[in-house]
N, C-alpha and C positions, 0 to 999 in steps of 0.2 A: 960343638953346638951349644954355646955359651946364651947365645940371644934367647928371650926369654919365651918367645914364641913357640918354640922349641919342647914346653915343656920341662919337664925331673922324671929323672928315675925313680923309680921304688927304692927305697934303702931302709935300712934301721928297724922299726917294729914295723911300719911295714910291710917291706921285704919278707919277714919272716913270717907273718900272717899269710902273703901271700904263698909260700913254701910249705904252708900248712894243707893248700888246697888239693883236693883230688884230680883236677886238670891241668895243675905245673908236673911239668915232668918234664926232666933232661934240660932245665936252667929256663922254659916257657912255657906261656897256657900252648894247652892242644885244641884244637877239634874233637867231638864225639869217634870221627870217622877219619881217618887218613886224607888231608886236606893239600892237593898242591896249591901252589898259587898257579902257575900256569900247565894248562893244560898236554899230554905227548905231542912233542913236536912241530911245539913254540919255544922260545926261547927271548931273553930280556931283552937282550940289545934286538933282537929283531923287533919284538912289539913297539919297542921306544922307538925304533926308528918308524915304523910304521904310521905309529901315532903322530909323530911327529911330522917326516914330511911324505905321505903316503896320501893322496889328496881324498876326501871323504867325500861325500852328497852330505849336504844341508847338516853340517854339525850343529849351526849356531842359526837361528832365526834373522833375517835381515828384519825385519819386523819390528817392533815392538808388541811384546804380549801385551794382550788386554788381562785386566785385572779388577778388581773390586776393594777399594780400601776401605772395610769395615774397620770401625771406631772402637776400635778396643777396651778404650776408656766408658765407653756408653753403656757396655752391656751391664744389665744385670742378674745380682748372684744368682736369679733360678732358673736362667738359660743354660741348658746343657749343646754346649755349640762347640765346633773347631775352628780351628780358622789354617789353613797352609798357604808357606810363604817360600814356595818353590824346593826343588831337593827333596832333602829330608826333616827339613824344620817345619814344627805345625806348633799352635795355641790351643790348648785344651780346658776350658772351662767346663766341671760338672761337680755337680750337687752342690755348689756355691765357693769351689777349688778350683786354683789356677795353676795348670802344669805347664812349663815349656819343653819341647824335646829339640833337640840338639838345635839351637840359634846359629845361623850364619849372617851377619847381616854386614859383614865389612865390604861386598860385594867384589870379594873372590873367597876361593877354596885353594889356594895353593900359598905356602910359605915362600914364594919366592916374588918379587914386586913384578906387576903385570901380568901375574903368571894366572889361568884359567879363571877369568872375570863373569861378572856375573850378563846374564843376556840383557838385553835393553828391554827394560820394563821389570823384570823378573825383580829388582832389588829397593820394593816401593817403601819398604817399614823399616825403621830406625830402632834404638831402642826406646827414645822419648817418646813413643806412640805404646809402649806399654805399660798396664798397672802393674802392682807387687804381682811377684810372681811366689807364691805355695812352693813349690816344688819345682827343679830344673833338672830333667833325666837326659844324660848322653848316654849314649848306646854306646860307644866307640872310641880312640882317640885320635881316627883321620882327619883333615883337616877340613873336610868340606862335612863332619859332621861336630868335631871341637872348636870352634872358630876365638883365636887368642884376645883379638881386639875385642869381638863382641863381647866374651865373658867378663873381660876385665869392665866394659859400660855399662854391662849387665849386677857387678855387684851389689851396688847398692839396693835392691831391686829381687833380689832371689836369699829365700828362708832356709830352704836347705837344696843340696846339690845330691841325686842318687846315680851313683854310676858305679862300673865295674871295680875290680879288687887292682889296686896301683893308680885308676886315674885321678883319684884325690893328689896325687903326687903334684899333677899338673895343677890345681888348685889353689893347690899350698901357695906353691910358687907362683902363683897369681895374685894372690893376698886374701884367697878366702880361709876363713879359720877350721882348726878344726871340728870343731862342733857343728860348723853348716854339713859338713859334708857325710854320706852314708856308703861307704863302700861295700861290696855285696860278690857274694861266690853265686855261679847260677843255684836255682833249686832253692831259696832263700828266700821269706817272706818280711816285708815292713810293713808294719800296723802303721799309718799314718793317722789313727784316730777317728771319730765320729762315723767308722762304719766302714773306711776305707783302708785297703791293701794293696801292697805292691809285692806280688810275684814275679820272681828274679828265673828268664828261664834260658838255655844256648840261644847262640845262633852260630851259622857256619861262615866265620870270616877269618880275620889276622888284628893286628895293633902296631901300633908304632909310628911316630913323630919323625924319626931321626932315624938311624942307621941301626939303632938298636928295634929288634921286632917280637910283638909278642911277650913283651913285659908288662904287659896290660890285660884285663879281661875284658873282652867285646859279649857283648848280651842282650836281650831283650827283657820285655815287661809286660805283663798281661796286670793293668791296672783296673783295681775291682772298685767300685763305689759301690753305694745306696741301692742304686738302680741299673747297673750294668756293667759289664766291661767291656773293656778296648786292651787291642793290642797292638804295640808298640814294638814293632818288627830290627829296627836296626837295618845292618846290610846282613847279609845272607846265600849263600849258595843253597839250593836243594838239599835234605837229608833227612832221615829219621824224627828230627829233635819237631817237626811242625807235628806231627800225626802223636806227638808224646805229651805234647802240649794240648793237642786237641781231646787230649783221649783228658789229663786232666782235668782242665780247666771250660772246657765246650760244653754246648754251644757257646762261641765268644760274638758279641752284639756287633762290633764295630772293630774292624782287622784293617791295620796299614803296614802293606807290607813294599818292600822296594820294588821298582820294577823300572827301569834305565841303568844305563851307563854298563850294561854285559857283554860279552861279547865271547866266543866260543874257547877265544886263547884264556878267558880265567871264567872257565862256568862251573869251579868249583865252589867259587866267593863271590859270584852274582848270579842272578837265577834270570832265564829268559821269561816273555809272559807267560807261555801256557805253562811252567812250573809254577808262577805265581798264582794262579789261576786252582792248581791242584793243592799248593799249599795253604792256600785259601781253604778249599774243601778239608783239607787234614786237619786245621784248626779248627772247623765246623764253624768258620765266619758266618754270622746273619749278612753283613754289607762288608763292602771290600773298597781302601780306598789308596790305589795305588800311587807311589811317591818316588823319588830318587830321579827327578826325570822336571823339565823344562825350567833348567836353572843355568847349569853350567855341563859343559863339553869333558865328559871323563870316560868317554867309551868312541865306540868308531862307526853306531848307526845315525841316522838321520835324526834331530832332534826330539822331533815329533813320531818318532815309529815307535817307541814303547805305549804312548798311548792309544795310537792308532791297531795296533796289533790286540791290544788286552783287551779294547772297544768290538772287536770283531772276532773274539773269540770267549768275552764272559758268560757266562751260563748261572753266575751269582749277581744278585742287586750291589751295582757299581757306583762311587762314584766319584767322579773327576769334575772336581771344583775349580774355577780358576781361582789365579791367585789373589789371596786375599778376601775371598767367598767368602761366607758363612754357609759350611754345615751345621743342619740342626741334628743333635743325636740324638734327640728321641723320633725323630721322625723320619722312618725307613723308607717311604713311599718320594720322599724330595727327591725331583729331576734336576738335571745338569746338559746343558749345553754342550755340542762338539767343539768347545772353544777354540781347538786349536785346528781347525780346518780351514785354509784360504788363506792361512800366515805364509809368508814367502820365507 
C-alpha cells in the first residue's frame, strides 16, 4: 500500500507514545467493551456479497437533493452557526472560531476509483468556498471520514489538525508539519485559548486505511467555548462511554451524533435511531443533530430511512438541516423542513 492515499503507519516516537497509552493492548487500541465488528452469525464474505450484489430498496436517491449554499466567506465572526455538507462533515463557527470536522469533498468515500460516489446534489462545496479554518478535528481514519484529496487542498487553509493518537502519521505524509498537528489519548483536554477547550472522549468503533486495523485511535470531542458546547460524536456503536460523558460533561447544548449507514450485521460499530435517540439522552443533549446519512451508500437501508425513523421517534428538540443550511447555535426554537420527503 505504497500510494499515498493510503496513509503511514505510526512508527518511531510515535509509535511508542502511542504504546504508552492505556487502550493499546495486544499490538491495538481497544474498545471500553469487547467490540466485534460483525455481529453472531454474519460473516465477511457474506456481508460483502450481500452488499454487493444483494439488490436493496432505494440506496441512492435518483433525485437530486435539494440544498442551500450558504456563503461561507460572508459570515460573520459573532455568528455562532453550523453548516453540514452531508455524512459526517459539518462547519462550525462559534465565538468567532472556525472548526472543520472530518471534510469529504472529493465526491467519494472509498480508495478505490468509482468506488461509492457521492449522491447527485449532496457534493455542492469545494474547498475554494471556504475561509481559514482555526482548527480541523477527524474523529477517525475511515475514508468517508479522512478524505486524502481533500486534506491535501485543504492545507493551505487549516492552523492546526486535532485528532486521535497515530493519525498525525497520515498528516505527516500529507505534508502537514508537525507543529499543525495535536494528537490526543481519550480523556485528554486542549486549552485552545480565549476560553476555549477541547475534550478528548471514546467512541465505540475501529481504524484503519489498509489492511493494517486499529493502529490509530478513533474518538470523539465535546468542544467547550465562551458560551456552550457541542458534541462531536464521530462514528459509534452503543455503550457506556455516552452516559460517562453525559454524567461529565452535561448538560451538552448541541449533540451530533451518527445515525445512517447501520445495519444489524455490525451494530456493535453503528447504532440504529432509537440508540441514537437514548444516547442523545445519556449525554443530556439540549438539541440533537443527527448525521452519517444522505451522502453516500455504506449500509443496506433505504437512503432516507435513518432520517425518516429518528423523525418519528425523537422525543428531544431535532434538527435536520439540509445541506448546506445554516443552523444558528444559539437559537434552539429554529425549525427544519421534511426535506427529504417526496425525493425518489
Amino acid at each position: 500500500m505504497k500510494h499515498p492515499l493510503f496513509g503511514e503507519k505510526p512508527s518511531g516516537k510515535r509509535l511508542e507514545l502511542i504504546k504508552q497509552s492505556p487502550h493499546f493492548k495486544d499490538g491495538q487500541f481497544q474498545n471500553i467493551h469487547n467490540t466485534p465488528q460483525l455481529s453472531d452469525g454474519y460473516s465477511m464474505g457474506g456481508v460483502l456479497y450481500d452488499f454487493m450484489f444483494k439488490k436493496r430498496l432505494r440506496p441512492r436517491p435518483v433525485d437530486s437533493l435539494p440544498s442551500v449554499k450558504t456563503d461561507l466567506l460572508a459570515l460573520t465572526p459573532n455568528q455562532d452557526v453550523l453548516v453540514w455538507f452531508g455524512h459526517s462533515s459539518y462547519f462550525i463557527q462559534a465565538g468567532g472560531k472556525r472548526f472543520l470536522v472530518d471534510p469529504v469533498f472529493s465526491g467519494s468515500a472509498s480508495p478505490l476509483p468509482g468506488g461509492t460516489k457521492a449522491f447527485k446534489g449532496a457534493d455542492i462545496y469545494t474547498v475554494d468556498d471556504f475561509p481559514a479554518i482555526d482548527y480541523l478535528f477527524i474523529s477517525h481514519d475511515h475514508y468517508d471520514h479522512l478524505d486524502y484529496k481533500t486534506i491535501l487542498a485543504l492545507k493551505s487553509k487549516v492552523g492546526k489538525v486535532i485528532c486521535g493518537l497515530g493519525v498525525g502519521a497520515h498528516f505527516e505524509r500529507w505534508g502537514y508539519t508537525p507543529d499543525q498537528i495535536v494528537e490526543t489519548d481519550w480523556w485528554q483536554d486542549v486549552d485552545l485559548g480565549d476560553g476555549f477547550i477541547v475534550h478528548t472522549a471514546p467512541t465505540r468503533h475501529f481504524s484503519g486505511r489498509s489492511f493494517s486495523r486499529n493502529n490509530t485511535l478513533w474518538q470523539s470531542y465535546i468542544l467547550q467555548t465562551p458560551a456552550m458546547k457541542i458534541y462531536i460524536g464521530g462514528d459509534s456503536g452503543y455503550d457506556t462511554h455516552f452516559a460517562e460523558i453525559g454524567k461529565k460533561f452535561g448538560p451538552i447544548d448541541f449533540v451530533i451524533l451518527e445515525n445512517g449507514q447501520y445495519d444489524l450485521a455490525w451494530k456493535y460499530i453503528h447504532m440504529q435511531p432509537e440508540e441514537v435517540i437514548q444516547a442523545a439522552k445519556d449525554l443530556q443533549a439540549k438539541r440533537l443533530l443527527p448525521v452519517h446519512s444522505s451522502k453516500f451508500t455504506l449500509g443496506n437501508h433505504p437512503w432516507d430511512e435513518p432520517l425518516r425513523r429518528i423523525k418519528a421517534i425523537a422525543d428531544i428538540p431535532l434538527a435536520t438541516p439540509m445541506i448546506g443550511q445554516l443552523v444558528d447555535l444559539r437559537n434552539d426554537k429554529q425549525e427544519f423542513s421534511e426535506w427529504w420527503k417526496g425525493i425518489n
